[in-house]
N, CA, C and O atoms as CSV, one atom per row, in Angstrom:
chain,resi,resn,atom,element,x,y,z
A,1,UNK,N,N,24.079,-4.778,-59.361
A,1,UNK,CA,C,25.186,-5.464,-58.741
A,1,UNK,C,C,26.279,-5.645,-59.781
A,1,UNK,O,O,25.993,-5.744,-60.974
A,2,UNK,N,N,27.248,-5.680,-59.437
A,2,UNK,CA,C,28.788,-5.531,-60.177
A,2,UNK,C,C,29.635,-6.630,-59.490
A,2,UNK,O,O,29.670,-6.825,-58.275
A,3,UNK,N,N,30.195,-7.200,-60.272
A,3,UNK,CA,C,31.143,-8.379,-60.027
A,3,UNK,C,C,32.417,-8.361,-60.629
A,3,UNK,O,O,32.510,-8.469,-61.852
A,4,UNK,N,N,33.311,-8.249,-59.982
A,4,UNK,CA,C,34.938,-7.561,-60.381
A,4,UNK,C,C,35.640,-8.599,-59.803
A,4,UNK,O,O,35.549,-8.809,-58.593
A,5,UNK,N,N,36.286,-9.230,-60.480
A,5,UNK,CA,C,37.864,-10.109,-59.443
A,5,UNK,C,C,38.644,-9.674,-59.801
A,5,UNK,O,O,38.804,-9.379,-60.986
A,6,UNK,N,N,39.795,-9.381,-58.452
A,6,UNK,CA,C,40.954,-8.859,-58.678
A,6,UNK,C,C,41.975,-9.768,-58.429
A,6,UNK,O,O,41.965,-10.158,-57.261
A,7,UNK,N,N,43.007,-10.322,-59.245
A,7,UNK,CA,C,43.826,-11.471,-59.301
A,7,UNK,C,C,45.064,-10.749,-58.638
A,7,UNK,O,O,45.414,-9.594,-58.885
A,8,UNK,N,N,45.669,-11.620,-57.758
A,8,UNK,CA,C,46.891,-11.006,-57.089
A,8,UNK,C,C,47.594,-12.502,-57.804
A,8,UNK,O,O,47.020,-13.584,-57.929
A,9,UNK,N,N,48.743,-12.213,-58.130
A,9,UNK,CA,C,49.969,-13.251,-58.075
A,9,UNK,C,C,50.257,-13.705,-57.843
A,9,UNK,O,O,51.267,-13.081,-57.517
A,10,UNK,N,N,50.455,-14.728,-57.528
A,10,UNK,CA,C,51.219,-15.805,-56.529
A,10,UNK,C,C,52.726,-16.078,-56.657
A,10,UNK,O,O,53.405,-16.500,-55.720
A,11,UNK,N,N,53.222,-15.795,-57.940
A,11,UNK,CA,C,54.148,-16.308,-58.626
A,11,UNK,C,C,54.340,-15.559,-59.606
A,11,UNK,O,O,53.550,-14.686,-59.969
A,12,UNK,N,N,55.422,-15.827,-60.139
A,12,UNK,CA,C,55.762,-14.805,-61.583
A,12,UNK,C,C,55.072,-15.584,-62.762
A,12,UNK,O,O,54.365,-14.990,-63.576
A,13,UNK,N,N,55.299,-16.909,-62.822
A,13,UNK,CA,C,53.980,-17.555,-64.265
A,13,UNK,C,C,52.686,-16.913,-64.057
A,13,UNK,O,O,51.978,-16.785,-65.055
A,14,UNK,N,N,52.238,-16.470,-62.893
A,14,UNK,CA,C,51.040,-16.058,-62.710
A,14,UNK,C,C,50.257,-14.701,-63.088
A,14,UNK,O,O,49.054,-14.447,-63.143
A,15,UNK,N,N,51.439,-13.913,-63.334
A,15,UNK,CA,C,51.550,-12.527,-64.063
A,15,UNK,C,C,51.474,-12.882,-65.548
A,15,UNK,O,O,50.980,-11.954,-66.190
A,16,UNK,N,N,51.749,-13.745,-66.153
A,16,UNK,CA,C,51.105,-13.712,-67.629
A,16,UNK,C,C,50.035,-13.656,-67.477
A,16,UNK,O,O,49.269,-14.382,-66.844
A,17,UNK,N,N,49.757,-12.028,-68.540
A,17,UNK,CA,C,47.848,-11.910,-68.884
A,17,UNK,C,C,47.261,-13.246,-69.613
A,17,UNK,O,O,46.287,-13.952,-69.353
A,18,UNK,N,N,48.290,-13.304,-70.667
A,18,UNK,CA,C,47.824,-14.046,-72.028
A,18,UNK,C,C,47.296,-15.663,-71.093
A,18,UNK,O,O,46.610,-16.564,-71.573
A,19,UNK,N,N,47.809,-15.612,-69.854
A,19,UNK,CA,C,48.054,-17.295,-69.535
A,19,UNK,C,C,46.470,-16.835,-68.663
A,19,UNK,O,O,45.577,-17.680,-68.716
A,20,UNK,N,N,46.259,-15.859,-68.095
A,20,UNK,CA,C,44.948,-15.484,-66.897
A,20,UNK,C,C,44.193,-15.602,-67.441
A,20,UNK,O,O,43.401,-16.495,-67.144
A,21,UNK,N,N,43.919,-14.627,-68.790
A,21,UNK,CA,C,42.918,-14.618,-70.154
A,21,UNK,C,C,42.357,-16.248,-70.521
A,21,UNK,O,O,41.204,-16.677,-70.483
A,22,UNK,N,N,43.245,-16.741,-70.774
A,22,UNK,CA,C,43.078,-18.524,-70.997
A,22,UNK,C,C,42.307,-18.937,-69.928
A,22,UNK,O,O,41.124,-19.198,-70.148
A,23,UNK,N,N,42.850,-19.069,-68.571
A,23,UNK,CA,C,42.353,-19.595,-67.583
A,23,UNK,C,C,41.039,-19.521,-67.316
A,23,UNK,O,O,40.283,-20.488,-67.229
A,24,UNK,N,N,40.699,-18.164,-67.160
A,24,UNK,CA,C,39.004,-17.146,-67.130
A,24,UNK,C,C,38.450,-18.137,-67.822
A,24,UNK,O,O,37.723,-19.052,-67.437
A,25,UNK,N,N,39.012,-17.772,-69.284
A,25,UNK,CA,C,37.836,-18.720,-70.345
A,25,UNK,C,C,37.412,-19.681,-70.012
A,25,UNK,O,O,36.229,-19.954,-69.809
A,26,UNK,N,N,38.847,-20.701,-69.850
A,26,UNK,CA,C,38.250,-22.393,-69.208
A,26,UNK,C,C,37.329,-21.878,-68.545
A,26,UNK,O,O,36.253,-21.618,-69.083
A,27,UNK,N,N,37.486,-21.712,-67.681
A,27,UNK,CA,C,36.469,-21.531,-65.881
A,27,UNK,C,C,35.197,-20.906,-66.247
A,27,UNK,O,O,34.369,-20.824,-65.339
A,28,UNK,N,N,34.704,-20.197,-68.038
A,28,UNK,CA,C,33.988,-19.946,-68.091
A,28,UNK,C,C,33.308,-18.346,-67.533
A,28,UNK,O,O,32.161,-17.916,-67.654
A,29,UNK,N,N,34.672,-17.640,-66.820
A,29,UNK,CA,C,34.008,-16.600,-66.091
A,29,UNK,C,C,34.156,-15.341,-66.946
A,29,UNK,O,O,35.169,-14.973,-67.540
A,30,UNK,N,N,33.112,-14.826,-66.904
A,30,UNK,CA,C,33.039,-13.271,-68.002
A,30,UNK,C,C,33.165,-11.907,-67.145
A,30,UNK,O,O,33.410,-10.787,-67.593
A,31,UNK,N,N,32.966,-12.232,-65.965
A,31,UNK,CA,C,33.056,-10.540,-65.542
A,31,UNK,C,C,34.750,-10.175,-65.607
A,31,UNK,O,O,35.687,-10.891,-65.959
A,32,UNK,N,N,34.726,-8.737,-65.111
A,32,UNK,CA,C,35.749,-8.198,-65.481
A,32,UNK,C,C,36.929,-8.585,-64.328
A,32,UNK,O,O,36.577,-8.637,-63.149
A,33,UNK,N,N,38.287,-8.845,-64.683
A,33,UNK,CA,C,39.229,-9.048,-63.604
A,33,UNK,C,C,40.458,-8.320,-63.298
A,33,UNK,O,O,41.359,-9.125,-63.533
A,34,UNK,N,N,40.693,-7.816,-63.114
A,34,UNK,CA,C,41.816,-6.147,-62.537
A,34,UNK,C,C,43.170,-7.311,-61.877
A,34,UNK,O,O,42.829,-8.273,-61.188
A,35,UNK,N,N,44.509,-7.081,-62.166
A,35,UNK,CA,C,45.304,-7.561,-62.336
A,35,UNK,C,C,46.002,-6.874,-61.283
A,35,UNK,O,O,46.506,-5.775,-61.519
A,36,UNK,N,N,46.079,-7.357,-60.246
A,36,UNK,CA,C,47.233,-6.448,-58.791
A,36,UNK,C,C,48.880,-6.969,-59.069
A,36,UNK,O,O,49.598,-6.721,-58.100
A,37,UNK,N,N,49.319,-7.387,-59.783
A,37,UNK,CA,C,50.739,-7.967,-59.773
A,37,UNK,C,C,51.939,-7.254,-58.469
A,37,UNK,O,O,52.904,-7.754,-57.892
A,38,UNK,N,N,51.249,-5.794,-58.396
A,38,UNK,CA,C,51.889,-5.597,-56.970
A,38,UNK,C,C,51.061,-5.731,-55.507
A,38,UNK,O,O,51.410,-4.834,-54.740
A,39,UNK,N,N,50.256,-6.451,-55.054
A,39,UNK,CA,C,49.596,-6.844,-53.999
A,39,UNK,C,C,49.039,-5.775,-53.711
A,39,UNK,O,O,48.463,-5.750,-52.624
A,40,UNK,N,N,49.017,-4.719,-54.439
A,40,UNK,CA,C,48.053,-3.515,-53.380
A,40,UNK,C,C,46.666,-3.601,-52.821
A,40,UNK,O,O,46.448,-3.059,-51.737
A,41,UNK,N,N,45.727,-4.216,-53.440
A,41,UNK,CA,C,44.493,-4.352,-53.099
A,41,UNK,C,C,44.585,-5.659,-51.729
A,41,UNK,O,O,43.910,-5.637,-50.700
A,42,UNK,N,N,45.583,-6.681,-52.102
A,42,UNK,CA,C,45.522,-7.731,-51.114
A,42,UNK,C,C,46.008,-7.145,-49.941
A,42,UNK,O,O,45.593,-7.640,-48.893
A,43,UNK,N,N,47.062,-5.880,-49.845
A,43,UNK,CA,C,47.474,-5.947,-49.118
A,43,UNK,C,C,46.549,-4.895,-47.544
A,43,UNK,O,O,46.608,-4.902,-46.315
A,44,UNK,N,N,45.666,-4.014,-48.814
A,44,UNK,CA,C,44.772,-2.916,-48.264
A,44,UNK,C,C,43.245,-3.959,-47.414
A,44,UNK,O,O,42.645,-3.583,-46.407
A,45,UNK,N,N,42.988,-5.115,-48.111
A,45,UNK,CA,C,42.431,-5.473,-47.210
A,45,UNK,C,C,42.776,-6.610,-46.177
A,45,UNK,O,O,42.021,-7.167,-45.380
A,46,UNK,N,N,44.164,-6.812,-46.412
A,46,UNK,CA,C,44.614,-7.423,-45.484
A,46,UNK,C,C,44.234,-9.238,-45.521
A,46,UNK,O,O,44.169,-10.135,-44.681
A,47,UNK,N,N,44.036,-9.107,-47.088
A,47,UNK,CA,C,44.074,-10.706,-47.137
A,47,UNK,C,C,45.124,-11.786,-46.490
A,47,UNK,O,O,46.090,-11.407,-45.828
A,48,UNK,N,N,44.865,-13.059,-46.726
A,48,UNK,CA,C,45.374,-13.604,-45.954
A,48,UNK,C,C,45.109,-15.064,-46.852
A,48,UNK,O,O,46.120,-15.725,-47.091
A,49,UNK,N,N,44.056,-15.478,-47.250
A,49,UNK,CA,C,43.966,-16.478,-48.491
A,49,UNK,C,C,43.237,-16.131,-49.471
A,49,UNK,O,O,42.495,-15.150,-49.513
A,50,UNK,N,N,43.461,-17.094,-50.474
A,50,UNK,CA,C,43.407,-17.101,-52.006
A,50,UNK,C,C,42.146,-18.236,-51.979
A,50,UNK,O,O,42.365,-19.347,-51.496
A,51,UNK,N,N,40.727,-17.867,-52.564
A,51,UNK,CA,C,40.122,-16.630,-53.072
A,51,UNK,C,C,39.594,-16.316,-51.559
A,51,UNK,O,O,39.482,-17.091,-50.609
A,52,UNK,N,N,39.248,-14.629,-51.675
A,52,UNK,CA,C,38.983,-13.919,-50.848
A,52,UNK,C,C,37.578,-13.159,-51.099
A,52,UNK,O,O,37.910,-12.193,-51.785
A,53,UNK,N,N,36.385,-13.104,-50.928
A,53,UNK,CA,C,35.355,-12.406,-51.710
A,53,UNK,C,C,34.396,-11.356,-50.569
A,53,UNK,O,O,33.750,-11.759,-49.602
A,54,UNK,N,N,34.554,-9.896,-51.049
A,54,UNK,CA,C,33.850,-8.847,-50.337
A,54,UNK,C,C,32.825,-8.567,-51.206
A,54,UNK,O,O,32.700,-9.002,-52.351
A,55,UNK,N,N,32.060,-7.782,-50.577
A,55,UNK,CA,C,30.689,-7.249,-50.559
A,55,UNK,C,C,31.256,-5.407,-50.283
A,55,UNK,O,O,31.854,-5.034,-49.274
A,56,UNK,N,N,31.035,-4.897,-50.951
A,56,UNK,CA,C,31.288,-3.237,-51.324
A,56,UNK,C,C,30.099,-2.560,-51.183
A,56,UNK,O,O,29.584,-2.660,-52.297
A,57,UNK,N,N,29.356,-1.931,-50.478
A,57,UNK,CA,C,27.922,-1.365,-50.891
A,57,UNK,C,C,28.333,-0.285,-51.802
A,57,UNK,O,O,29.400,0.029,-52.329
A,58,UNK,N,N,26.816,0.302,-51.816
A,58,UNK,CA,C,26.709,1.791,-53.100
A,58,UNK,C,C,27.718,2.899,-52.703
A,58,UNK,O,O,28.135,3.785,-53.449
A,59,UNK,N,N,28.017,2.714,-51.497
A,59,UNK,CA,C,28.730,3.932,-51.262
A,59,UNK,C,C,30.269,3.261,-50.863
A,59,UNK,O,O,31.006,4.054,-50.276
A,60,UNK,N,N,30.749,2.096,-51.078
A,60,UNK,CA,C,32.095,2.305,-51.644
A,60,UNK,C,C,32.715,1.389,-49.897
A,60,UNK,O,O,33.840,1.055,-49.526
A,61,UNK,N,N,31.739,1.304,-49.427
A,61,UNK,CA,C,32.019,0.444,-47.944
A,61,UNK,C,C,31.969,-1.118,-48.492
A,61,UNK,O,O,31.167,-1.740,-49.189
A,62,UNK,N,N,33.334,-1.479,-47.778
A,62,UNK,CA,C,33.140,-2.989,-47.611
A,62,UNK,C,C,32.170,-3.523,-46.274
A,62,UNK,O,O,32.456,-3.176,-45.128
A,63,UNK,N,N,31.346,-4.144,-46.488
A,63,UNK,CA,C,30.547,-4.437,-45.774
A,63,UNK,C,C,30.518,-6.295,-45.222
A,63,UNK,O,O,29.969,-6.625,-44.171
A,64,UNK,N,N,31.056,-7.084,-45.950
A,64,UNK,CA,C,31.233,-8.301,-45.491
A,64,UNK,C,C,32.361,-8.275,-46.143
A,64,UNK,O,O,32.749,-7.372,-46.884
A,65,UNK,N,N,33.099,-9.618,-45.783
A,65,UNK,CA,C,33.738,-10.977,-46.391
A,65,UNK,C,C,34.210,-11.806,-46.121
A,65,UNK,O,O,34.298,-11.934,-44.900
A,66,UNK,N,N,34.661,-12.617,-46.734
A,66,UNK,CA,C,34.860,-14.436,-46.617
A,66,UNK,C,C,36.025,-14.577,-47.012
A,66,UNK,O,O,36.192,-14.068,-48.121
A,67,UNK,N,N,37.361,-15.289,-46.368
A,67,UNK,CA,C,38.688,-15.557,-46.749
A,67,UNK,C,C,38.395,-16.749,-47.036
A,67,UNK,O,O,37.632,-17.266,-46.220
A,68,UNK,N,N,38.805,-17.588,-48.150
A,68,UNK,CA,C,38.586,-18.975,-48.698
A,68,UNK,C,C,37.744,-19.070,-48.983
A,68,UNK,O,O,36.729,-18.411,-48.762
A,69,UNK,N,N,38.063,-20.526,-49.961
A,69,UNK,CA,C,36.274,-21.021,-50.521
A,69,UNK,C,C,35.520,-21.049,-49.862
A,69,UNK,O,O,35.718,-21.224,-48.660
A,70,UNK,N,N,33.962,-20.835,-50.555
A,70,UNK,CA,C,32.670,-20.101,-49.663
A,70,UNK,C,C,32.717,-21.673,-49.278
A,70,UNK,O,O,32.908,-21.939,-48.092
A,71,UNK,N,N,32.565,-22.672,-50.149
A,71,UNK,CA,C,31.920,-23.659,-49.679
A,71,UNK,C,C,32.892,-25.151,-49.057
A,71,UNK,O,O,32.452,-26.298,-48.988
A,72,UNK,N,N,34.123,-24.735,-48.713
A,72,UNK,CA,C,35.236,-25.790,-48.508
A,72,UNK,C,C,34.745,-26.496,-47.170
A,72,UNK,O,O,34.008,-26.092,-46.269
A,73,UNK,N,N,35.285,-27.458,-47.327
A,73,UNK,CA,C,34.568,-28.621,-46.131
A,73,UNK,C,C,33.293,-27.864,-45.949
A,73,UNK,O,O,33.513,-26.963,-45.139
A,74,UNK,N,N,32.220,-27.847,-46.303
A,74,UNK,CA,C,30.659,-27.801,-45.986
A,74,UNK,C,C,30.401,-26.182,-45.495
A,74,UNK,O,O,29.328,-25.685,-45.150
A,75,UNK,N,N,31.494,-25.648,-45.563
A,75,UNK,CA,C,30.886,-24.126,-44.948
A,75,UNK,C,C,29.959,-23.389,-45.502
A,75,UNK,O,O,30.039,-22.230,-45.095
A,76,UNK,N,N,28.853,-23.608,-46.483
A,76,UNK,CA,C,27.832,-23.098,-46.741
A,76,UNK,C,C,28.412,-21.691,-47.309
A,76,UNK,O,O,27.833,-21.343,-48.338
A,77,UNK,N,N,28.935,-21.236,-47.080
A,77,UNK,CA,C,29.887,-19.930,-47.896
A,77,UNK,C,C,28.528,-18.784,-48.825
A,77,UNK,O,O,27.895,-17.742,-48.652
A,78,UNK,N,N,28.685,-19.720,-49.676
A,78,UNK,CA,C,27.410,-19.429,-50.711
A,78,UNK,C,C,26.199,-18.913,-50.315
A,78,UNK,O,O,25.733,-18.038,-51.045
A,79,UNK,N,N,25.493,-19.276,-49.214
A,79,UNK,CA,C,24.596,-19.392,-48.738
A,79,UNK,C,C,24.627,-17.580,-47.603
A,79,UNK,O,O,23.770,-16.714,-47.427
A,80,UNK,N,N,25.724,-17.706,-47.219
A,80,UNK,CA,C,25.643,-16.308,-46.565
A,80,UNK,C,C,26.163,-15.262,-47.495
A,80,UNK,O,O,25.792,-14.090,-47.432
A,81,UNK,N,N,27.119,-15.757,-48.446
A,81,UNK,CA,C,26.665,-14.236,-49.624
A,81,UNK,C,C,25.925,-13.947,-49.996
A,81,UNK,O,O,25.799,-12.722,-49.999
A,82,UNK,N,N,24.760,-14.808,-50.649
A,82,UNK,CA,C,23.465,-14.455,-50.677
A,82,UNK,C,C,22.912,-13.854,-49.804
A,82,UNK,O,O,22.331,-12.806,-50.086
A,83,UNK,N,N,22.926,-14.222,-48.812
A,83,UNK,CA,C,22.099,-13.163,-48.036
A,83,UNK,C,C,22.571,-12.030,-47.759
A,83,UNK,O,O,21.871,-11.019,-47.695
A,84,UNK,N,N,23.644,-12.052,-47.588
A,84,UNK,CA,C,24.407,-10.466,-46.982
A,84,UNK,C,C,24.438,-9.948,-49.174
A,84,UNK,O,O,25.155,-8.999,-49.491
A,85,UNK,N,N,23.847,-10.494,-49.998
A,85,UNK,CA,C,23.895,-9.945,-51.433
A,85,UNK,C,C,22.496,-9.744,-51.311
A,85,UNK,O,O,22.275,-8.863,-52.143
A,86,UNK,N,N,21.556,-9.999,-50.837
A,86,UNK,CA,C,20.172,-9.329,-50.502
A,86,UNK,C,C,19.812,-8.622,-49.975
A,86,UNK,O,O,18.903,-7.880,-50.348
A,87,UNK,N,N,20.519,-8.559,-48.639
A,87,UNK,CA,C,20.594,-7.241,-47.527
A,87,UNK,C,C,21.137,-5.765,-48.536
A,87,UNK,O,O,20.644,-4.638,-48.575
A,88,UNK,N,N,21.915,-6.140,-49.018
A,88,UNK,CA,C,22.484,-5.288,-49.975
A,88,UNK,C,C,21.546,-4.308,-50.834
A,88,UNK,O,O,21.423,-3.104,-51.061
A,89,UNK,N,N,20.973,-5.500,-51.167
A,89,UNK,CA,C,20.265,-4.963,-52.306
A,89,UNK,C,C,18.927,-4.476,-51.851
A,89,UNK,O,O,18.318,-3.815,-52.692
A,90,UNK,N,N,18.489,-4.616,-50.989
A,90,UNK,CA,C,17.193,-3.769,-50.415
A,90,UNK,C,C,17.784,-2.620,-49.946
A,90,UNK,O,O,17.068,-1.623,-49.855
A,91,UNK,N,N,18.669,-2.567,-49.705
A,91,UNK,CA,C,19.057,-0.865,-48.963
A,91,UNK,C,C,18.738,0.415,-50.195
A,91,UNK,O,O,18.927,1.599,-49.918
């Protein structure tokens, strides 16, 4: 399994690497993060909110996802990536 975030912009402060780089760290997160400053990826899947998280199988199919936090007001979020991240992974 592979874990990639791709940061879209919101804003022009938001396009500083040096300021994203910082941020990651706080937050502690190490995987790798791909920088869209022109919306292409947001716009190919047709996002709509900020964070947005898919499920890609081996062969390059998006297979789920979730617009917003997994877990905002009680939506358990978490709980069905896991599983649709298990389904996954038995195939």
């Amino acid at each position: 399994m592979v874990v990639l975030g791709i940061h879209t912009p919101e804003t022009e402060g938001e396009k500083n690497i040096d300021s994203l780089r910082a941020k990651l760290k706080e937050a502690g997160l190490t995987f790798p993060v791909a920088v869209d400053n022109k919306g292409t990826m947001w716009q190919r899947y047709f996002n709509s909110y900020w964070p947005s998280v898919y499920l890609i199988d081996k062969r390059g199919v998006a297979r789920w996802g979730w617009s917003g936090e997994l877990n905002w007001k009680g939506a358990k979020g978490d709980m069905h990536l896991r599983k649709h991240i298990e389904e996954l992974v038995r195939e």
